[in-house]
C-alpha positions in Angstrom: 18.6 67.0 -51.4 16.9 63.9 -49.9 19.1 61.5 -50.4 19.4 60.2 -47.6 17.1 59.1 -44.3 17.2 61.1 -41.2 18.3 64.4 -42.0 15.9 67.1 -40.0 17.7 70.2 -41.5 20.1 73.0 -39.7 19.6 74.3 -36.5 18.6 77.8 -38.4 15.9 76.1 -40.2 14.2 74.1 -37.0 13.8 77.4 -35.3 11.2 80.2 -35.7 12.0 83.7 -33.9 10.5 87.2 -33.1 12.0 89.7 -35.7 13.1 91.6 -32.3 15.4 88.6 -31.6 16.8 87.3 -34.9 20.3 88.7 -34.4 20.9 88.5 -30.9 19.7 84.5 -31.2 22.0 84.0 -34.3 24.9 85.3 -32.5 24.0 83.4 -29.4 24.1 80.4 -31.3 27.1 81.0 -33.5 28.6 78.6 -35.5 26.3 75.8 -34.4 23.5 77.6 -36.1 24.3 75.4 -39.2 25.0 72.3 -37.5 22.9 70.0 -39.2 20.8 67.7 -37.3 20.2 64.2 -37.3 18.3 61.4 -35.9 20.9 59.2 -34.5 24.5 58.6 -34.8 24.0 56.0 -37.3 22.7 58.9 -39.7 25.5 61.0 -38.4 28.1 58.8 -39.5 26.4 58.3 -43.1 26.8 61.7 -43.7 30.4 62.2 -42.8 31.2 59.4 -44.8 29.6 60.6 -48.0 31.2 64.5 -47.6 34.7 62.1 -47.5 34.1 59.8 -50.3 32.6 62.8 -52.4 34.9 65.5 -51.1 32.4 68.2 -50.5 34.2 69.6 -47.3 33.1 68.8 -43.1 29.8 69.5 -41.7 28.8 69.5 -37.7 26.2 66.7 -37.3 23.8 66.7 -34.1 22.1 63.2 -33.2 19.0 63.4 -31.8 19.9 60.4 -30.1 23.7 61.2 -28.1 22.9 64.9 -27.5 22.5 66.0 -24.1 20.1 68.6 -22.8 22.0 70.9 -20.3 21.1 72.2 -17.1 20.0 75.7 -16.7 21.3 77.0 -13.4 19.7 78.7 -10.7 21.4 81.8 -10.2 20.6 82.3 -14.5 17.4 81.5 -14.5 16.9 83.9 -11.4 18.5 86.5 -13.9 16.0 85.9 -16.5 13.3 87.8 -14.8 15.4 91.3 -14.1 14.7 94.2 -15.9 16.0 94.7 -18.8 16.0 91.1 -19.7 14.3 89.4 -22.2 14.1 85.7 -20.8 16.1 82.6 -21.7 17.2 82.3 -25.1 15.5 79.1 -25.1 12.4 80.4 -24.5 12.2 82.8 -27.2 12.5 80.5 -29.9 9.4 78.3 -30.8 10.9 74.5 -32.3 9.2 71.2 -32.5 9.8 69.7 -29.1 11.6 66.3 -30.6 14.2 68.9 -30.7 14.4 70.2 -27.5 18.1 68.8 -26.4 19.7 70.4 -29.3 18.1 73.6 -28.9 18.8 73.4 -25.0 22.9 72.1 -26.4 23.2 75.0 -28.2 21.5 77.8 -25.9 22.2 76.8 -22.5 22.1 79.4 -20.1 22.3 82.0 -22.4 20.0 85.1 -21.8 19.1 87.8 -24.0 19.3 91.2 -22.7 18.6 95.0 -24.0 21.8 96.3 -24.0 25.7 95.8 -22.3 24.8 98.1 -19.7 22.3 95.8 -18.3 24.8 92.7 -18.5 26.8 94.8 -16.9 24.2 95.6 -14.1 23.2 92.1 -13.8 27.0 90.9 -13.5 29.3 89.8 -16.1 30.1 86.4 -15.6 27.0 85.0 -14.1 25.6 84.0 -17.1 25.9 84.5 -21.2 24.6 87.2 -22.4 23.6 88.4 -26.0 21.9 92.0 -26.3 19.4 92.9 -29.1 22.2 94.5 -31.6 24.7 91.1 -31.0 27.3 92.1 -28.0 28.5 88.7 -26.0 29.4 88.8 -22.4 30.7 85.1 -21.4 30.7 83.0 -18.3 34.7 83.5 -18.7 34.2 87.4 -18.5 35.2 87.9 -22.1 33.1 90.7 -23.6 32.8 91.3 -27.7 31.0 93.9 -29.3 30.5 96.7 -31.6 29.3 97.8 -35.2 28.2 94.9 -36.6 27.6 95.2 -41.0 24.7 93.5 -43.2 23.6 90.3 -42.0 23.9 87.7 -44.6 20.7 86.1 -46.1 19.6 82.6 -45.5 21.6 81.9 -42.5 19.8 82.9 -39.7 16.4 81.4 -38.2 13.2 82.0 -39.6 11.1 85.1 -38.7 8.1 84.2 -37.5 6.7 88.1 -39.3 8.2 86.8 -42.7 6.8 83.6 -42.4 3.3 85.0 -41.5 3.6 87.2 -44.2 4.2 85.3 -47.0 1.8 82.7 -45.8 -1.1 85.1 -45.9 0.6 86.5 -49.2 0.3 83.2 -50.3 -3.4 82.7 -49.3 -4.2 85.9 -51.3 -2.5 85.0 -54.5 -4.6 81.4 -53.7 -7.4 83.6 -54.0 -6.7 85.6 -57.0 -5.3 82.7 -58.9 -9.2 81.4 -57.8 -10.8 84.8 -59.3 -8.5 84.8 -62.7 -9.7 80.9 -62.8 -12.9 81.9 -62.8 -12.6 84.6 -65.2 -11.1 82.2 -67.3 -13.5 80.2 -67.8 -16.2 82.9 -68.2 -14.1 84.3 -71.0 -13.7 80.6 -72.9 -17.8 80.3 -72.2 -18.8 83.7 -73.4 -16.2 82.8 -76.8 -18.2 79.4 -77.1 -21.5 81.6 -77.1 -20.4 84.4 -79.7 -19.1 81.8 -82.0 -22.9 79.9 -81.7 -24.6 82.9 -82.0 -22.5 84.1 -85.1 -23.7 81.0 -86.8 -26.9 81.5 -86.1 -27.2 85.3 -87.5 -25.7 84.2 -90.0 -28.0 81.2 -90.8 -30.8 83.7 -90.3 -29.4 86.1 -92.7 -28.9 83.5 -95.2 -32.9 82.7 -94.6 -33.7 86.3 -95.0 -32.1 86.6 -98.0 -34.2 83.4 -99.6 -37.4 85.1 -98.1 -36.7 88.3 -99.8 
């Protein structure tokens, strides 16, 4: 709400993603996608003070300041370039570079991929792995998957389509709002004229009449 200093906003709403990747990047992220981030600790520590005093529940704060980018390794970044893989999940989301730790906290060596198969191919293990429809493979070997229902609104990242979209919706009701303006003022001008030239027929009838 603003009420306070420092507050950037959740990780969902500091990144922008291809449509392609939305889901496999919000499960890649899981419940740190609405970690909120911070400046420093000092904010950090505001906040959790004010969800105690005001009981509103817990929140995951990340200071810009204490978080820690973290390696990517070799033998994953090697990976990145196989077939079937889409590249680093860190370099398919586009973010303000100030918050390149946390984005780098929360996606470390994480790779997007098309499908399990291709994890598979490329060596569970090795890396994390997210495919396009949301399956996990971890560096433990665990492996979850399967039907996965309706998204929920608002709490993934933004869609860098939607976000186009409605920007050059945006422009074009800027420009129509600029035409009805225009019309607008046409309209009040043409009244102004019908109402003077009303008076004057009427002022010439009235002279016609003292002629006659």
């Amino acid at each position: 709400k603003g009420e306070m200093a420092g507050i950037h906003g959740t990780v969902s709403e500091l990144g922008d993603v291809n449509s392609k990747y939305a889901l496999a990047l919000e499960v890649a992220a899981g419940p740190r996608i609405r970690s909120i981030v911070v400046e420093d600790d000092k904010v950090a520590s505001s906040c959790i003070k004010y969800l105690k005093q005001n009981k509103l529940g817990t929140a995951t704060f990340l200071p810009i300041n204490k978080i820690k980018a973290k390696e990517t390794f070799s033998e994953v970044k090697g990976l990145s370039d196989s077939k079937g893989c889409h590249g680093l999940a860190t370099d398919l989301i586009e973010y303000d570079s100030k918050f390149k730790k946390i984005f780098s906290h929360v996606f470390a060596n994480t790779l997007i991929v098309d499908n399990i198969d291709v994890a598979r191919r490329l060596g569970i293990g090795k890396a994390k792995m997210v495919t396009v429809d949301g399956d996990v493979t971890e560096f433990s070997g665990v492996m979850q998957g399967g039907f996965r229902g309706k998204r929920k609104q608002g709490m993934g990242f933004n869609q860098k389509e939607v976000t186009n979209n409605i920007n050059e919706y945006d422009g074009i009701v800027g420009e129509q709002e600029g035409v009805i303006s225009t019309l607008e003022k046409t309209r009040k001008e043409n009244e102004d004229k019908i109402v003077e030239l009303r008076a004057q027929k009427a002022n010439l009838e009235g002279e016609i009449i003292k002629t006659e």
